[in-house]
NUDRENSE-699083 format. One record per residue: residue in one letter; y, x, z of N, C-alpha, C in turn. Coordinates in steps of 0.1 Angstrom, whole numbers, plus 2048, in hexadecimal, padded with zeros to 3 digits. Layout:
AYXZYXZYXZ ...
END
This chain:
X7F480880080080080080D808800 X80D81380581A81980881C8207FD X8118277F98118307EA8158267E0 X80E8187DF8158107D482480F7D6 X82580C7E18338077E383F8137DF X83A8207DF83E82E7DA84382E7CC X8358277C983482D7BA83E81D7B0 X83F8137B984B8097B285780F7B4 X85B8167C286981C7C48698257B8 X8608307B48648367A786383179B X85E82979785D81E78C86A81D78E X87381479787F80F793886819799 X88582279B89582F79D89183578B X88683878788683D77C88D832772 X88982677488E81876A89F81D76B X8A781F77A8B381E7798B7828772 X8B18347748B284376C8B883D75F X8AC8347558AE83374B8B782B745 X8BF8257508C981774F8C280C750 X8B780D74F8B47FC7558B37F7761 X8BE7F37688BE7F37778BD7E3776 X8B67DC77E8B07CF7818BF7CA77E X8CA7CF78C8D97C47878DD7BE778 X8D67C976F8E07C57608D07B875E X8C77B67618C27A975B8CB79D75C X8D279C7628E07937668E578F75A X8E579A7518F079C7468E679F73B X8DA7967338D679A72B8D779F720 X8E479F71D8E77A670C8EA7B470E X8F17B771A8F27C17218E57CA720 X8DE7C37298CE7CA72E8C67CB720 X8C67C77178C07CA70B8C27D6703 X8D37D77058D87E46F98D37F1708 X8D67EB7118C97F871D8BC7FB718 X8B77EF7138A87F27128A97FB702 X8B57F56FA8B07FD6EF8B580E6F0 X8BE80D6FA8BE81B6FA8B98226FF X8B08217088A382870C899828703 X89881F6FC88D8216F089182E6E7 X89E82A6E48A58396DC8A48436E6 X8A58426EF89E8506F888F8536F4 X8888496F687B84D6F387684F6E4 X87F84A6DB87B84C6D188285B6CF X8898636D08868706D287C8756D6 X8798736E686C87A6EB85F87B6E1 X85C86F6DF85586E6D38568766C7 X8628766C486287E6B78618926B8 X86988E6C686389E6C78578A66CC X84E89B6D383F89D6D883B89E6C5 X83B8986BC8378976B383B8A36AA X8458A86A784B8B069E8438C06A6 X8428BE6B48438C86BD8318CD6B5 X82A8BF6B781B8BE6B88188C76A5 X8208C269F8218C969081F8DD694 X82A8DF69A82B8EA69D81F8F76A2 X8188EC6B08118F06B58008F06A6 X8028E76A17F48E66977F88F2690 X8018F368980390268180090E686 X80B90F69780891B69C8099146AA X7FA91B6AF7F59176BB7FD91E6C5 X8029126CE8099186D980B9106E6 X8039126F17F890C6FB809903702 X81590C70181B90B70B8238FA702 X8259006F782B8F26EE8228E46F3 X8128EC6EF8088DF6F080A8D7700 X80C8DF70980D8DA71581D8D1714 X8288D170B8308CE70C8348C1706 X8298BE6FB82B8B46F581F8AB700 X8178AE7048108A970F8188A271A X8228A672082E8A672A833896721 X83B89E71684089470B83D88870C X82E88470482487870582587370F X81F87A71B82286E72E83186C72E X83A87472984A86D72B84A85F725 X84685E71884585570E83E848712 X82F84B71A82B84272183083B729 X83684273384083F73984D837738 X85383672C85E832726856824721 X84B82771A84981771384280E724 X83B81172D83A80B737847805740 X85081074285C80D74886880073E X86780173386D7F972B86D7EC728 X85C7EA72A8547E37248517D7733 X8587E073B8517D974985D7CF74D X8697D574887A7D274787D7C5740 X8767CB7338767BC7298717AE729 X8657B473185D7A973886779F73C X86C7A87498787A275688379D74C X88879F74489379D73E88F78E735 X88178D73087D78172987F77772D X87E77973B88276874789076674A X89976C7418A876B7428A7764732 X8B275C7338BA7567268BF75D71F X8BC7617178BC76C70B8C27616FC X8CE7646F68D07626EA8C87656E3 X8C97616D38BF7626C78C07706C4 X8CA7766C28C97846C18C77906CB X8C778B6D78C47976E38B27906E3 X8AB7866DB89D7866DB89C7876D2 X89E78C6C789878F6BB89E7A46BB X8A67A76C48A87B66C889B7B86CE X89B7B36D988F7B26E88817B56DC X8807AD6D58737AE6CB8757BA6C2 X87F7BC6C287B7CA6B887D7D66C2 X87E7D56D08817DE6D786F7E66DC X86B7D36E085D7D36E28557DE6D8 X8577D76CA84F7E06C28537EF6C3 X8607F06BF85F8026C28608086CA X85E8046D685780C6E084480F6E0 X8438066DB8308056D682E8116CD X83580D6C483581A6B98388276C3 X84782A6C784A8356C983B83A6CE X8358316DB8288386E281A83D6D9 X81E8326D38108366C78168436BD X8208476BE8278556B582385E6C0 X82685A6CD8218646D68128676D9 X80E85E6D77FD85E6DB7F88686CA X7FC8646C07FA86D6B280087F6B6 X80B87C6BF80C88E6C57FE8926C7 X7FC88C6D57F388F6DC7E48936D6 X7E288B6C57D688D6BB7D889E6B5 X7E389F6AF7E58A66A97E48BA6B4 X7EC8B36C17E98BF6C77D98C06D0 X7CD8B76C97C48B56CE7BA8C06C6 X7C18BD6B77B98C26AB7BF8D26AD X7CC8D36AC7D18E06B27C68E96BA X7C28E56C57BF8E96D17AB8ED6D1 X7A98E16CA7998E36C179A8ED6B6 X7A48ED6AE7A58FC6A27A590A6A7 X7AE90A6B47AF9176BC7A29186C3 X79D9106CB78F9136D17839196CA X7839116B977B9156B077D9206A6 X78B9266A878F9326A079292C691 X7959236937969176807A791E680 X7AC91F6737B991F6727BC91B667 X7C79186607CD9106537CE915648 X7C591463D7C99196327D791F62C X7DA9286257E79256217EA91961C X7E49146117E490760C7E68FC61A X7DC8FA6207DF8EE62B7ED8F1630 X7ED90063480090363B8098FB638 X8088FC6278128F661F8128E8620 X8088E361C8088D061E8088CC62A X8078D663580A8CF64381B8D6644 X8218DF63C82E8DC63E8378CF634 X8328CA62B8378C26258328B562D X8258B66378238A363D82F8A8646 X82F8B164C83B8B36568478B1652 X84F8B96488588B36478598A1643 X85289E63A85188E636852888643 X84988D64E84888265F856882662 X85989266186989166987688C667 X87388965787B87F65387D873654 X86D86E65486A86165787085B669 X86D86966F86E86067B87E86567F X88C86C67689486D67489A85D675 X89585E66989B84C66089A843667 X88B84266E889838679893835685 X89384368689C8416958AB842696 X8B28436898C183F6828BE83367F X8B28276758B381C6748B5812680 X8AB81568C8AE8106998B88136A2 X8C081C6A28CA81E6A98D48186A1 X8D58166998E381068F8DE802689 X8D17FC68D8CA7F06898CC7EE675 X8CD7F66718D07FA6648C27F665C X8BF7E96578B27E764D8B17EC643 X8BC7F563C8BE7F962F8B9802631 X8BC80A63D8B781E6408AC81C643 X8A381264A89581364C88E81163E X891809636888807628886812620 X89082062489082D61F884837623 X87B83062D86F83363386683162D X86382762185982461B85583560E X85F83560285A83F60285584E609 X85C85361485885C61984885961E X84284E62383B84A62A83284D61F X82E84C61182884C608823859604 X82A86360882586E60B81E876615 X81E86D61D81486F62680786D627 X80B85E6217FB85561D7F785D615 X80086360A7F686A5FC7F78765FC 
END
């Protein structure tokens, strides 16, 4: 009991950390553009556990790998903490547009984690090539610097279309994305 009761005190001193302090549910249009900017916090983390995790697959480096590791639990953290907010914030009267935000905030926080949990693959495969002494063709070098840059653009664009709610700059994701797939 006490340890739980511990671990809600840091749940919500971390929540306030990130601006979501219980007072602004009061003010839900308010508490929304909070929630989206913690997402833009995490949608960095994400991008840099991920960019980080590229790095580490090229050239193995235990201390990166441990870092985008760090990264991913931040990220966890951020979609639980956010996600737990939104919750609380659904049982307030919410305009049409602070619940069709709320919904797209939902989703990219899911994503961001699932960008983070793809870190976490990539420095898995990393970490299995070094154990096994495998290392990258020059050839693979090359097409893993072009999926890299293609990701980093993608998740560039992504995270300028959501921060500026801009539908024009996200549709700019489709081709880069096609380089990936192919």
């Amino acid at each position: 009991p006490e340890t739980a009761a511990t671990e809600a005190e840091l749940k919500a001193n971390r929540a306030s950390e990130m601006g979501l302090d219980e007072r602004f549910l009061e003010r839900p249009s308010f508490a929304i553009q909070r929630c989206k900017a913690a997402a833009n916090e995490m949608a960095d983390k994400a991008s840099d556990a991920f960019m980080l995790a590229m790095d580490v697959l090229k050239n193995y480096d235990k201390e990166k790998a441990e870092a985008v590791i760090r990264l991913e639990q931040e990220c966890d953290e951020y979609e639980d903490i956010i996600g737990t907010y939104l919750v609380k914030l659904s049982g307030h009267d919410l305009s049409r547009e602070d619940g069709q935000l709320m919904s797209l905030v939902l989703h990219a926080i899911n994503d961001y984690e699932r960008i983070s949990d793809h870190a976490i693959n990539v420095v898995e495969a990393a970490q299995e090539m070094q154990a096994k002494g495998i290392s990258l063709t020059s050839r693979g070098s090359l097409e893993l610097d072009a999926f890299g840059t293609a990701i980093r653009d993608i998740l560039m664009i992504t995270d300028e279309a959501f921060i500026s709610s801009d539908r024009n700059r996200a549709r700019q994701i489709g081709p880069l994305e096609e380089v990936v797939d192919n």
